[in-house]
C-alpha positions in Angstrom: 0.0 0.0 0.0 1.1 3.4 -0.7 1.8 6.2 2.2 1.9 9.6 1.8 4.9 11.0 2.3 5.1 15.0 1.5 3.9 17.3 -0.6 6.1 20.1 -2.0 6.0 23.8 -3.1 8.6 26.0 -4.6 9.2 29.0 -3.2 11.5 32.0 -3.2 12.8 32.4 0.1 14.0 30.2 2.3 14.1 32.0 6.0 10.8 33.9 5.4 9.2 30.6 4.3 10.6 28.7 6.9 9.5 31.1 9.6 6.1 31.7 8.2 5.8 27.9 8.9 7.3 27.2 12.1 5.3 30.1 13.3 1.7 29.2 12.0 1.9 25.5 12.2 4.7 24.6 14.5 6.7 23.0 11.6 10.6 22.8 11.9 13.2 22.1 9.5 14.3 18.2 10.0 16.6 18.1 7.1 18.4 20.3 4.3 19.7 19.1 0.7 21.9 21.9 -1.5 22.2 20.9 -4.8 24.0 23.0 -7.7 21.0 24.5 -8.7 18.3 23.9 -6.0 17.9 23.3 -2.3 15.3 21.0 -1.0 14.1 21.8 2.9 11.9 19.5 4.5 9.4 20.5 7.3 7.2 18.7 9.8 6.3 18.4 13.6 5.5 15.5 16.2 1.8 15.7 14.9 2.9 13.7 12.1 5.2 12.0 10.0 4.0 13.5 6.5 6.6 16.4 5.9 5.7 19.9 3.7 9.1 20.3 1.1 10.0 23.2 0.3 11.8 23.9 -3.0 14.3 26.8 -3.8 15.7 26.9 -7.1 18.6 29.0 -6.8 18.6 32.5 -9.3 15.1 32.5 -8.9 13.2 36.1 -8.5 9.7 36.5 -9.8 7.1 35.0 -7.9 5.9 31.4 -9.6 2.6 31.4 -11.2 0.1 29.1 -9.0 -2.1 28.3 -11.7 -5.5 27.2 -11.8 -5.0 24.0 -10.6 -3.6 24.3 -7.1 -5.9 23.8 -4.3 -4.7 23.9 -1.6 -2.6 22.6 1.8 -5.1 21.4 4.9 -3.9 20.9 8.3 -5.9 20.4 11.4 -6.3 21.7 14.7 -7.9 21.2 18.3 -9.4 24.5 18.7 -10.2 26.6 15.3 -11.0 29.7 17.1 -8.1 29.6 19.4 -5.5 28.7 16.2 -7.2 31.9 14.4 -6.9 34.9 17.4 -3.0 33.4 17.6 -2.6 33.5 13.7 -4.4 37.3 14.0 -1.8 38.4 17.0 1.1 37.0 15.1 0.0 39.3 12.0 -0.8 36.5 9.5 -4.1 37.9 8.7 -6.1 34.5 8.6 -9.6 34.8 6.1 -12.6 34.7 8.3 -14.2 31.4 10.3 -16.5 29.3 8.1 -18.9 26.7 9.4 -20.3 24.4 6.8 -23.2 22.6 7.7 -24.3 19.4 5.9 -27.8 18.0 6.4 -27.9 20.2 9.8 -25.1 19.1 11.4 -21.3 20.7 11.1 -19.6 19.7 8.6 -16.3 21.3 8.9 -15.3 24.8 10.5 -12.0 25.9 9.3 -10.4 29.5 7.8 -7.7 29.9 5.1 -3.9 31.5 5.2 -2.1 32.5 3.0 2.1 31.9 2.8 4.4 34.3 1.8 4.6 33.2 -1.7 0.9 32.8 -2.1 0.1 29.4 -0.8 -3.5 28.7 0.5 -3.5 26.4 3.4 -6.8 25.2 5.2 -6.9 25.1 8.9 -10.0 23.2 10.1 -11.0 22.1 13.1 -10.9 18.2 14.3 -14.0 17.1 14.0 -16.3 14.3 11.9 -14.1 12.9 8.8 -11.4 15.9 10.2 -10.9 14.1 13.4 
């Protein structure tokens, strides 16, 4: 069977990435690989063993193009609201709380962030299929 390993995103630079992702989901840098043109830096915490990589081609300046087909990141949390007042006094300007409700009962309750290169990532709350 197959296990998910990591999913990567290039990005331009290292330390602001790096901090942007320590600081809103407690992810630290476990290892580093330089290569002549590129450095691959792998993230994750003691949540779990799947690891964000993050990809810096070196000479790079203009921000990459996300596309139309990039969705996005989730992670998930204990407490949503708690998670989002932190993100707010950190100045990471989370989007606002949704609750979606299926057949009247919640469904999921989570808000968006944006990194510093443009990256969505969903925050939702542990609950139902989220748990």
């Amino acid at each position: 069977m197959a296990k998910m390993i990591h999913s990567m995103i290039r990005i331009l630079d290292e330390a602001r990435s790096v901090d942007f992702y320590e600081k809103a989901f407690g992810l630290a840098v476990v290892d580093r690989v330089v290569f002549p043109t590129f450095t691959l830096i792998y993230l994750r915490n003691a949540e779990t063993g799947f690891e964000l990589e993050l990809t810096v081609n070196q000479g790079r300046i203009e921000p990459y193009a996300l596309g139309e087909g990039y969705g996005h990141l989730a992670v998930s949390v204990d407490e949503l609201r708690d998670e989002h007042a932190r993100f707010t006094k950190l100045g990471l300007n989370p989007g606002k709380i949704v609750e979606l409700n299926r057949d009247g009962k919640l469904f999921a309750l989570f808000f968006f962030v944006t990194d510093p290169d443009g990256y969505k990532i969903e925050v939702i709350q542990r609950n139902g299929r989220y748990a």
